[in-house]
N, C-alpha and C positions, 0 to 999 in steps of 0.2 A: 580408731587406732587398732593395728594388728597387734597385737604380743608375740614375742617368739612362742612362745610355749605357754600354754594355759590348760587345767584342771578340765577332766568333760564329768562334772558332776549337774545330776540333776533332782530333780522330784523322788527316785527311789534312793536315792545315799540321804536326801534332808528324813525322809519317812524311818527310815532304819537308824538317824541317827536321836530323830527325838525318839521310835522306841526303846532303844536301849538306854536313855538320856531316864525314863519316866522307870524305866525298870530296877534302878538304882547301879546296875552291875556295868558300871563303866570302867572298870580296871582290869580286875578277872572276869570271864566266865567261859560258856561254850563255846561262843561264835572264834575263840582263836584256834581251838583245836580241829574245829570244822575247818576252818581258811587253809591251814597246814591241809589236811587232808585232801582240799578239792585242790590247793595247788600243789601239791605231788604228785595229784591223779592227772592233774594239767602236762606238765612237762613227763610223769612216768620217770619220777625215780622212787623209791620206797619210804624215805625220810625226809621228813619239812622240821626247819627251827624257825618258828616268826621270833623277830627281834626291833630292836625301836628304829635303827635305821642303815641302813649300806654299810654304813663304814663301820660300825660296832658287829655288823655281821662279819666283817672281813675278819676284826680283831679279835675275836673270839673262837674265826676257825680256825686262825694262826696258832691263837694261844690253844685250842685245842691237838693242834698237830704238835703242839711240844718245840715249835719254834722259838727261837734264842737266841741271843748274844753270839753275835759271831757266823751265821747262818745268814746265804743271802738268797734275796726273794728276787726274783728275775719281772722288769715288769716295762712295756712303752712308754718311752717318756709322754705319750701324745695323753695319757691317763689321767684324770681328775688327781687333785693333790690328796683326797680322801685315800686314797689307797696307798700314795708314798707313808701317810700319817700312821695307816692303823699297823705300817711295819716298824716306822718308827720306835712306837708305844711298847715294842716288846724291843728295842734295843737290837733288832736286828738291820739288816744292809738291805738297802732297794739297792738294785741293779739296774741302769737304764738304758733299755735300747730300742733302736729304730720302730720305725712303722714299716712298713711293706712301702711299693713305689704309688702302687694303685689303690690305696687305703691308709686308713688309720691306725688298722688294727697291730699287732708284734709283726714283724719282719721275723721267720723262723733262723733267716740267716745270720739275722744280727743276733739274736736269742742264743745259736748256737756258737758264737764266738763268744759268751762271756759266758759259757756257763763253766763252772770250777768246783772243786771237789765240796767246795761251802755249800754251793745251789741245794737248796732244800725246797724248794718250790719255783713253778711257773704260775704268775697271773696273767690267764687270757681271756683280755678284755673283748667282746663282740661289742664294738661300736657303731653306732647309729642303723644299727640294728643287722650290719653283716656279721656275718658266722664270718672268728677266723679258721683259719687252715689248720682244724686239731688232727689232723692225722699227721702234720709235719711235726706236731709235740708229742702225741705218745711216746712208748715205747723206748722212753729215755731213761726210765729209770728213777723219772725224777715227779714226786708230785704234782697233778695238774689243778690251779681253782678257776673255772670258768667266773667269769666277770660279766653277770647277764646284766647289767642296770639298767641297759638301753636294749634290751634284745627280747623282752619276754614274748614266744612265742616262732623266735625267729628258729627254721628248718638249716640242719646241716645233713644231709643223704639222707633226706627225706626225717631225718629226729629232732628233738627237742631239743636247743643247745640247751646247757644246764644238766643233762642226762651224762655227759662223755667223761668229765674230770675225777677227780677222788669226791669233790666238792663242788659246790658252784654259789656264787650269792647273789642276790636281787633286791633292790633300789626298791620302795615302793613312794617317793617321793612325789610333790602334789604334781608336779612338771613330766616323773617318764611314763612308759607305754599303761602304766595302769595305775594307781593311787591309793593308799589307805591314811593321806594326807599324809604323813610320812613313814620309814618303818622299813623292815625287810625282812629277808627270810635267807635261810641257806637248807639247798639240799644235796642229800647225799643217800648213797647207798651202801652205807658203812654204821651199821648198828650200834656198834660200838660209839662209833665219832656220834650220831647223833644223839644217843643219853649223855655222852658226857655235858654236847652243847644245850641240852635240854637243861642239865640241871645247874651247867652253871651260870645262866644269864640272869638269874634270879635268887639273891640271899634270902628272901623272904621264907620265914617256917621250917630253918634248916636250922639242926642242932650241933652239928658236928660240923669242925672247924676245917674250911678247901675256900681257897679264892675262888670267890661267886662277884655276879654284878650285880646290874642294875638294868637292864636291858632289853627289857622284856616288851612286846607289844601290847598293847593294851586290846579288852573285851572291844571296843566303841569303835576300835581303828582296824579290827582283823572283819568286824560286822560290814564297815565300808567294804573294806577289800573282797569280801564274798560277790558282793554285788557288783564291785567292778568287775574281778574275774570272770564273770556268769555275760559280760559284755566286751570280751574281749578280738572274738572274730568281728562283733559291729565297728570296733574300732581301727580294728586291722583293715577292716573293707573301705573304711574312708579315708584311711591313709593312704590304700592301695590307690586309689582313683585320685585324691592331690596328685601324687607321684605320678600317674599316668597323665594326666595333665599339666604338671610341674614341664613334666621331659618331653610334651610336643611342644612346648613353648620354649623353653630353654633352647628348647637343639636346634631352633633355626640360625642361632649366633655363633660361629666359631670360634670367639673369643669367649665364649663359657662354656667349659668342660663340666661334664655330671662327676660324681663319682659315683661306679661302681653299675653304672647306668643296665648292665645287662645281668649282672649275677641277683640285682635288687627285685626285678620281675621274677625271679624265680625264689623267693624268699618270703616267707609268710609273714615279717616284720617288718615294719619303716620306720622306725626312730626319727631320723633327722635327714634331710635334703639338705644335700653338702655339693655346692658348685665351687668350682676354681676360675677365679679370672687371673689372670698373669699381669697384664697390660695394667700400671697402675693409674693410668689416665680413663681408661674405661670402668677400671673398680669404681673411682672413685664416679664416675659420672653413675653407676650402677647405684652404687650406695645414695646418692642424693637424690635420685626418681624415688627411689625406695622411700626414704625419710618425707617426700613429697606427699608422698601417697598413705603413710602414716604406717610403713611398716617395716617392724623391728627385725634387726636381722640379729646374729647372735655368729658366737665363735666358732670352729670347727673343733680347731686346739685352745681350749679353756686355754693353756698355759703351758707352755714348753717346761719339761719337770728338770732337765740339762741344765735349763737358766735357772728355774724356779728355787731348786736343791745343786748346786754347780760340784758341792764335795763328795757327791757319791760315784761308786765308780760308772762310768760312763762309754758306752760306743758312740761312734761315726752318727751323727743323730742328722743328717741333712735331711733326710725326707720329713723327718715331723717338722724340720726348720720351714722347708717348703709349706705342708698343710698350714702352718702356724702363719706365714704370710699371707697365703694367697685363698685360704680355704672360707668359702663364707656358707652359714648356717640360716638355711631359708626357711620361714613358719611353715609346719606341717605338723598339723591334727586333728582329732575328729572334730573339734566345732565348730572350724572355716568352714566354707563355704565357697566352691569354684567362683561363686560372681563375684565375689569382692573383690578378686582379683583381676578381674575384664577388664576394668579403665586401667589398669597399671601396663598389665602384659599390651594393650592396644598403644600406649604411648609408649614403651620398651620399642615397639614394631616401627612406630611411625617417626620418631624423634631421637631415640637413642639408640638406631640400628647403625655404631657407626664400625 
């Protein structure tokens, strides 16, 4: 059995985790303020906040920008529901708009027809691991938080996405590009924004009365993450060669479109292998070789947020309708292995070329 997406842990994250396990310091200690440090020196912005996961990172930068009631957050419907939530939670408005035609990511066009004197923020998400189009968002005037959850590592003119916005946050979840079993971080290069979110993810040993959380990563979970970090080009290089292998096999069929098939080679990330079939008589003969051959395929669009959340204001959302039909999420990670896929892609060729 394939899994869409599985953990690449091995021998050095179990060694790391019983030493910290036998050292007693499994809540606080060093190893978080180290992980902040090598992943700021990773993407090269000035400030890291580790935090317990994505979506509390989101909420926290929110609530550190002073966001509220009445204030709307601009974001793709095509977006994990994590991110409509952590806008929720402070009582302010998602805004939902388009993907682009040729991706997932924000449509700048659709972006700029809702954005309104409320707009207090853009979330742009870089999904399955393409950089969007931040130079169509600057310059607006208006807050940017990049959305690395699926991106870490991924090149926009040559930099680090996560480097370009006021802000940016990242996933370290057991499934995306890197792991600290779950957890995340946000960085920024704004001193200020970063002590604030430093000291409020944590009530613990504060005397004086400010909403604080609970939030914090843990000593055991920032130790993993050191060593995943420290493996992150070996994992990018095995993605890279799936994907170059993925796209000489795919491309001989013209009823299955890659996305993004040529700006991807130029991109130091691979998140997720996203094919489009149209034809739903060949989907489906696609998907049954697949289930044949015991491998799982998974969504492009988790979930249309249009349908998901219908009351928030909303654009012209057809292309994420499109991705959300026809889009399909192929296993790609480092612990596959080209062979295991031989006898699948051989009967795709001889049997289901149709």
């Amino acid at each position: 059995m394939i899994s869409h997406s599985k953990p690449s842990l091995d021998k050095d994250e179990l060694s790391k985790i019983i030493e910290i396990f036998n050292s007693g310091m499994i809540a606080d200690g060093e190893e978080i303020e180290k992980f902040e440090k090598d992943f700021s020196e990773y993407v090269e912005t000035k400030y890291a906040v580790s935090v317990s996961n994505g979506t509390n990172a989101l909420y926290m930068l929110l609530y550190s920008m002073g966001i509220k009631k009445g204030d709307e957050i601009i974001i793709p419907a095509s977006v994990c529901p994590g991110v409509l939530h952590a806008i929720e939670w402070l009582n302010a408005t998602p805004v939902l708009c388009d993907t682009n035609e040729y991706d997932c990511n924000l449509s700048a066009k659709s972006a700029e027809k809702m954005i309104s004197k409320k707009t207090a923020a853009i979330i742009l998400p870089h999904l399955f691991g393409i950089p969007s189009d931040i130079d169509k968002f600057q310059n607006k005037g208006i807050p940017i938080i990049e959305d690395c959850a699926q991106s870490i590592g991924a090149l926009y003119k040559g930099k680090k996405v996560g480097s370009f916005g006021t802000a940016s946050i990242f996933s370290f979840y057991a499934t995306k590009m890197m792991t600290t079993i779950d957890g995340g971080m946000i960085l920024t290069d704004n001193e200020k924004l970063a002590k604030c979110l430093k000291d409020i993810r944590y009530y613990g040993g504060k005397r004086d009365y400010r909403m604080r959380f609970n939030f914090k990563l843990s000593n055991l979970n920032a130790a993993i993450g050191r060593i995943q970090l420290n493996k992150m080009n070996s994992f990018i290089d095995k993605r890279k060669k799936l994907y170059d292998f993925y796209v000489s096999n795919f491309s001989k069929y013209d009823y299955i479109k890659i996305i993004k098939c040529d700006l991807l080679k130029k991109v130091s990330s691979i998140y997720r292998f996203i094919i489009i079939i149209e034809d739903q008589i060949k989907r489906n003969k696609f998907i049954e070789l697949c289930n044949k051959h015991g491998i799982t395929l998974g969504d492009a669009v988790f979930v249309n947020l249009g349908n998901f959340a219908p009351y928030y204001p909303k654009d012209d959302l057809r292309n994420t309708e499109y991705f959300e039909k026809n889009a399909i999420s192929f296993p790609i990670y480092p612990n596959l292995e080209i062979k295991e896929f031989n006898r699948f892609f051989k009967e795709l060729e001889h049997d289901y070329s149709i």
